[in-house]
C-alpha positions in Angstrom: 94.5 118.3 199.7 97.7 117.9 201.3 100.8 117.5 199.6 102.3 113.8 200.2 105.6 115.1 202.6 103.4 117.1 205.0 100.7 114.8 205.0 103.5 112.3 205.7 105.7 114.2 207.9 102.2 114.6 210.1 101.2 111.3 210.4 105.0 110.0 211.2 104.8 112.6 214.0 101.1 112.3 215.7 99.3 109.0 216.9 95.9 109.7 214.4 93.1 106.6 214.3 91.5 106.4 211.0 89.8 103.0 211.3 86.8 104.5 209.5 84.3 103.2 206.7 81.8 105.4 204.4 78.4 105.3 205.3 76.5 108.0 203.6 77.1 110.5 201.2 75.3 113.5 199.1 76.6 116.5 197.5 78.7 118.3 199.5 78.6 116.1 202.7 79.8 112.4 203.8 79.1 110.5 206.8 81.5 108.1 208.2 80.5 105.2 210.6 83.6 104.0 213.0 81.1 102.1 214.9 77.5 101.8 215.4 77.5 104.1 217.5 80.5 107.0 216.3 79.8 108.6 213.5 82.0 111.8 212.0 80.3 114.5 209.7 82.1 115.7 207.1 81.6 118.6 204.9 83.0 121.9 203.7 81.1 124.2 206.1 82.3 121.5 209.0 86.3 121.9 208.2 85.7 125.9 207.8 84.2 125.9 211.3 86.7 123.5 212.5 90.1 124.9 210.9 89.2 129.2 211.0 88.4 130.6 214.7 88.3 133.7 212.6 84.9 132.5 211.1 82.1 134.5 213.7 79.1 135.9 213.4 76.9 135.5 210.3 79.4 133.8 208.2 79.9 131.0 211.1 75.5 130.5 211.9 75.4 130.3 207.8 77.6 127.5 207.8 76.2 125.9 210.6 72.6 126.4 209.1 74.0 124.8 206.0 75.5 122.2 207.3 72.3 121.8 209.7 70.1 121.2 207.0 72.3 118.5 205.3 72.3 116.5 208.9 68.8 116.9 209.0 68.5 115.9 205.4 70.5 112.4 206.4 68.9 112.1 209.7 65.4 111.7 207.2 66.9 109.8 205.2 67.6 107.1 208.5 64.0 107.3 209.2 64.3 109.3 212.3 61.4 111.5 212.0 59.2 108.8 212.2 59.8 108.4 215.8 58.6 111.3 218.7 61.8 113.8 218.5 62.5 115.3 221.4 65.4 118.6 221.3 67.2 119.4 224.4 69.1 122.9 223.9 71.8 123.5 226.1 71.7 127.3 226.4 73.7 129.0 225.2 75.5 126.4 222.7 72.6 125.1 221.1 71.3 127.5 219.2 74.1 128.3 217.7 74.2 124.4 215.9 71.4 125.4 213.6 69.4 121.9 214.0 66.5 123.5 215.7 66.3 126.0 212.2 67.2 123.1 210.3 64.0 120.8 212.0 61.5 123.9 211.7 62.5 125.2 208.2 61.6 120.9 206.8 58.4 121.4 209.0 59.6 118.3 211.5 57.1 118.3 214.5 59.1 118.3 217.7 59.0 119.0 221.6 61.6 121.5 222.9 63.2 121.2 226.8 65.2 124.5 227.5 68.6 124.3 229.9 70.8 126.6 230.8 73.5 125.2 233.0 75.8 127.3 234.2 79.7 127.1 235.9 79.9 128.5 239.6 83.6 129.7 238.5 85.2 131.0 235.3 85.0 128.3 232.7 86.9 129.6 229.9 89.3 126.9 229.2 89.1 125.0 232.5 86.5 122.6 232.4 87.9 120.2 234.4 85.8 121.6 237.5 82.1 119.9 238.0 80.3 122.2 239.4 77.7 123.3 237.7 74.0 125.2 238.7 70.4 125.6 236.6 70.1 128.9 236.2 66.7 128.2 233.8 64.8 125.3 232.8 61.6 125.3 230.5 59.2 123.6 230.7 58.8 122.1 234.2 57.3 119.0 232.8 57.3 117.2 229.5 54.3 115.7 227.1 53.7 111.8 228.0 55.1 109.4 224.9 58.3 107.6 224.1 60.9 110.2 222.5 64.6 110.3 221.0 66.6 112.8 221.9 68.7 115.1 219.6 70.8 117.2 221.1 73.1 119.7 219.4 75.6 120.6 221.8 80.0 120.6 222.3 81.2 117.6 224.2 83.9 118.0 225.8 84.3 116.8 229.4 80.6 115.4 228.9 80.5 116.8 232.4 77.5 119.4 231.3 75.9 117.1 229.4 75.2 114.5 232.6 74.1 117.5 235.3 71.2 118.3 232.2 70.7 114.8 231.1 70.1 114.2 234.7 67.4 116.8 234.9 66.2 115.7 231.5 65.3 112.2 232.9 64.1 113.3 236.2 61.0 115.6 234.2 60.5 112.2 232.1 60.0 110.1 234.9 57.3 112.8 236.5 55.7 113.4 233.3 55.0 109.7 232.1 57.6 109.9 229.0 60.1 107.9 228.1 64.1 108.2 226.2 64.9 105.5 224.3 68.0 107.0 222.0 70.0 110.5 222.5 71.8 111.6 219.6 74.5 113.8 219.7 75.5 116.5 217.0 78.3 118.7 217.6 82.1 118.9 218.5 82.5 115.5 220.6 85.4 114.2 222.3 86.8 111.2 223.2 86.5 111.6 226.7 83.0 112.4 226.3 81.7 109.7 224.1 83.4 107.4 226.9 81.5 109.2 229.5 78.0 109.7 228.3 78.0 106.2 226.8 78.1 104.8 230.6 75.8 107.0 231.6 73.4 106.1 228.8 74.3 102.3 229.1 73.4 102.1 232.7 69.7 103.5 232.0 69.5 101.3 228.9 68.6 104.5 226.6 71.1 104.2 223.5 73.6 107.0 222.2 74.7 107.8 219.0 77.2 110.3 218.5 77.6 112.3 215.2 80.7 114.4 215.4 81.9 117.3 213.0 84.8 116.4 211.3 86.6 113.9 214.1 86.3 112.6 217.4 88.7 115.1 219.2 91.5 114.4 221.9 90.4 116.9 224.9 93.5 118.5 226.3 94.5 118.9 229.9 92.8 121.8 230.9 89.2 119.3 229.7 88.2 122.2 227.0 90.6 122.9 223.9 89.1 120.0 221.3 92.5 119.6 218.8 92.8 117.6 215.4 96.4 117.5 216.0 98.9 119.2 217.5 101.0 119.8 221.1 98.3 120.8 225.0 98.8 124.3 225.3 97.5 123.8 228.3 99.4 121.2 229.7 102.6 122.9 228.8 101.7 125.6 230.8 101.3 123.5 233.8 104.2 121.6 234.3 106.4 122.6 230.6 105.4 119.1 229.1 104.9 118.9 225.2 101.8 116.3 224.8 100.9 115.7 221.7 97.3 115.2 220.9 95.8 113.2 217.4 91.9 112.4 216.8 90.1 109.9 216.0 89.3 110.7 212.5 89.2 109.1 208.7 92.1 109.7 206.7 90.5 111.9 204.0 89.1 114.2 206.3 92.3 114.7 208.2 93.9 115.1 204.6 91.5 117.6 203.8 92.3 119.5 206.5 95.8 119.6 207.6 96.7 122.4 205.2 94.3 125.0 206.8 94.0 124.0 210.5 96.8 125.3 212.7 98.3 122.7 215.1 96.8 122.6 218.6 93.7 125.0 218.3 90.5 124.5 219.7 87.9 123.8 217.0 84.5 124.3 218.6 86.4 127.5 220.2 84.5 129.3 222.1 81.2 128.5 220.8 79.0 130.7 222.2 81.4 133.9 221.2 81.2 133.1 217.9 77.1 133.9 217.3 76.0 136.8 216.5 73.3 136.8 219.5 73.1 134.9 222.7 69.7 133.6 223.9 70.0 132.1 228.0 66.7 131.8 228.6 65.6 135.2 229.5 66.7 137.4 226.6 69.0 137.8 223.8 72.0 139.1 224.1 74.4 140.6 221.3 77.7 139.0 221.2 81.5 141.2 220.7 83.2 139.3 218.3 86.6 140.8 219.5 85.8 138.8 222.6 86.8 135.2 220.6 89.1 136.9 218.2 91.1 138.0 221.0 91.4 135.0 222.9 91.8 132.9 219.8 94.8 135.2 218.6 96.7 134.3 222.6 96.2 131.2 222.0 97.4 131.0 218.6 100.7 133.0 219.3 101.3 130.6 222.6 100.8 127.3 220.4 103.4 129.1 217.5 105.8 129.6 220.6 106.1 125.9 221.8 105.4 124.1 218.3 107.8 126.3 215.8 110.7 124.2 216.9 109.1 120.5 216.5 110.5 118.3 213.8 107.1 118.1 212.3 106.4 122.1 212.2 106.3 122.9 208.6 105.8 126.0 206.2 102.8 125.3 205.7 101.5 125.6 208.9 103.9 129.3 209.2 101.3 130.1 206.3 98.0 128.9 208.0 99.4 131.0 211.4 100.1 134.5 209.3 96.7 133.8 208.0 94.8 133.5 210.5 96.4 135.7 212.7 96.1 138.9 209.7 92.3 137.9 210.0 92.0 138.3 213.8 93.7 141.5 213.8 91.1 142.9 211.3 88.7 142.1 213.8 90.1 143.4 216.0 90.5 147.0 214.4 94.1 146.3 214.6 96.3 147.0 210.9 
């Protein structure tokens, strides 16, 4: 937990909304209801994911499984399995969330749609662009029946998410099935809550958003997902120091503060984080250096322009040296 003067010194500094209320809680894991509708996960594995980019491979898909099966465990609990569930995977995020291991390990029956959208132009940390292509998409039509949709996936923009929700409802309507609910499980932002909820809203099919840890701020480049902390990428662009708070409850944000770093991207590059990548067509084996490289620039570029703010404290000097040490190891470097 955080001590009271950074905790303090955080909150003084950062425009945080906590207006949350405990909904649901087990061992381990707690859900919290802001609405209806907004929901935030939160759970050991969840803040690990959240707070240590250096957390890849086979340590970061067991804590996802983990933290899978307790979602999947509430998600029972709410009666949902009682309905037609329908998956969409977003290749090649999806997997990566676990739910599909989670559903099949608890022997839920479900139908799976397969998507793999794809940026015409370099996407890493410039999401802002919409264009987007289907480079697979399995199967062609869909079994007839009234479904909800769960969809593990990172929200940022919500751009993505429209271009295959689109296509999602398009097979429905040839194949005699119908959407009543999408759930969303994952890193969510603002931004995309705001979007997909008009979306939804305007074909009468109701969301429900279940986000790890908070309901992130998306920064200006529409991909880094903060807790807290100044836009990287909006500094960069015109040398302005935004600072960026989530939506979160209090005593996940206290939770957390003394191991996230100010300003990193929690979901990070999700796809670079698994230990193998399917797209469609074939798995692929993923370099972890690949993330722990870019995490590391980042890191050292957020150190540069926040290591002078009024609310920069030792602690966070500690969480940097820590984090850093462990992407140099994975890097090879000593």
């Amino acid at each position: 937990m955080a001590s009271d003067g950074l905790k303090n010194k955080v909150f003084r500094s950062f425009d945080f909304s906590t207006s949350f209320s405990g909904y649901y809680s087990s061992a381990g894991f707690k859900v919290y209801a802001h609405s209806k509708k907004i929901f935030v996960l939160d759970s050991q594995e969840g803040r690990e994911i959240a707070c240590y980019p250096q957390v890849l491979g086979e340590k970061f898909e067991t804590l996802n499984y983990k933290l899978a099966k307790m979602f999947v465990e509430f998600l029972d609990s709410e009666g949902l399995f009682s309905e037609k569930i329908l998956m969409q995977h977003v290749l090649r995020a999806s997997l990566g969330y676990k739910v599909y291991d989670a559903l099949k390990d608890k022997g839920i029956e479900f139908v799976n749609s397969w998507s793999r959208p794809l940026y015409k132009y370099v996407s890493f940390r410039k999401h802002v662009q919409r264009e987007l292509t289907m480079t697979y998409d399995d199967p062609p039509a869909l079994p007839s029946g009234e479904y909800i949709v769960l969809k593990p996936d990172t929200e940022a923009t919500g751009n993505t998410s429209l271009f295959v929700l689109d296509n999602l409802f398009k097979k429905c309507s040839s194949s005699s099935c119908k959407i009543k609910k999408v759930i969303f499980y994952g890193f969510i932002s603002d931004r995309a809550v705001k979007v997909l909820e008009e979306y939804l809203r305007e074909r009468g099919v109701e969301g429900v958003y279940y986000a790890i840890e908070d309901i992130t701020p998306l920064a200006e480049n529409g991909y880094d997902m903060p807790l807290y902390g100044l836009d990287e990428s909006r500094y960069e662009k015109d040398g302005v120091k935004s600072k960026l708070a989530a939506l979160v409850p209090e005593e996940v944000l206290d939770k957390m503060i003394d191991c996230y770093y100010p300003g990193m991207d929690q979901p990070g590059d999700w796809s670079e984080r698994q230990v193998r990548l399917f797209d469609g067509k074939e798995w692929k084996n993923v370099d972890p250096k690949v993330h722990a490289q870019r995490s590391l620039n980042v890191l050292e570029k957020l150190r540069e322009i926040s290591k002078d703010q009024e609310w920069y404290d030792a602690v966070h000097e500690t969480i940097y040296n820590k984090i850093k040490e462990d992407l140099l190891k994975i890097l090879g470097v000593t």
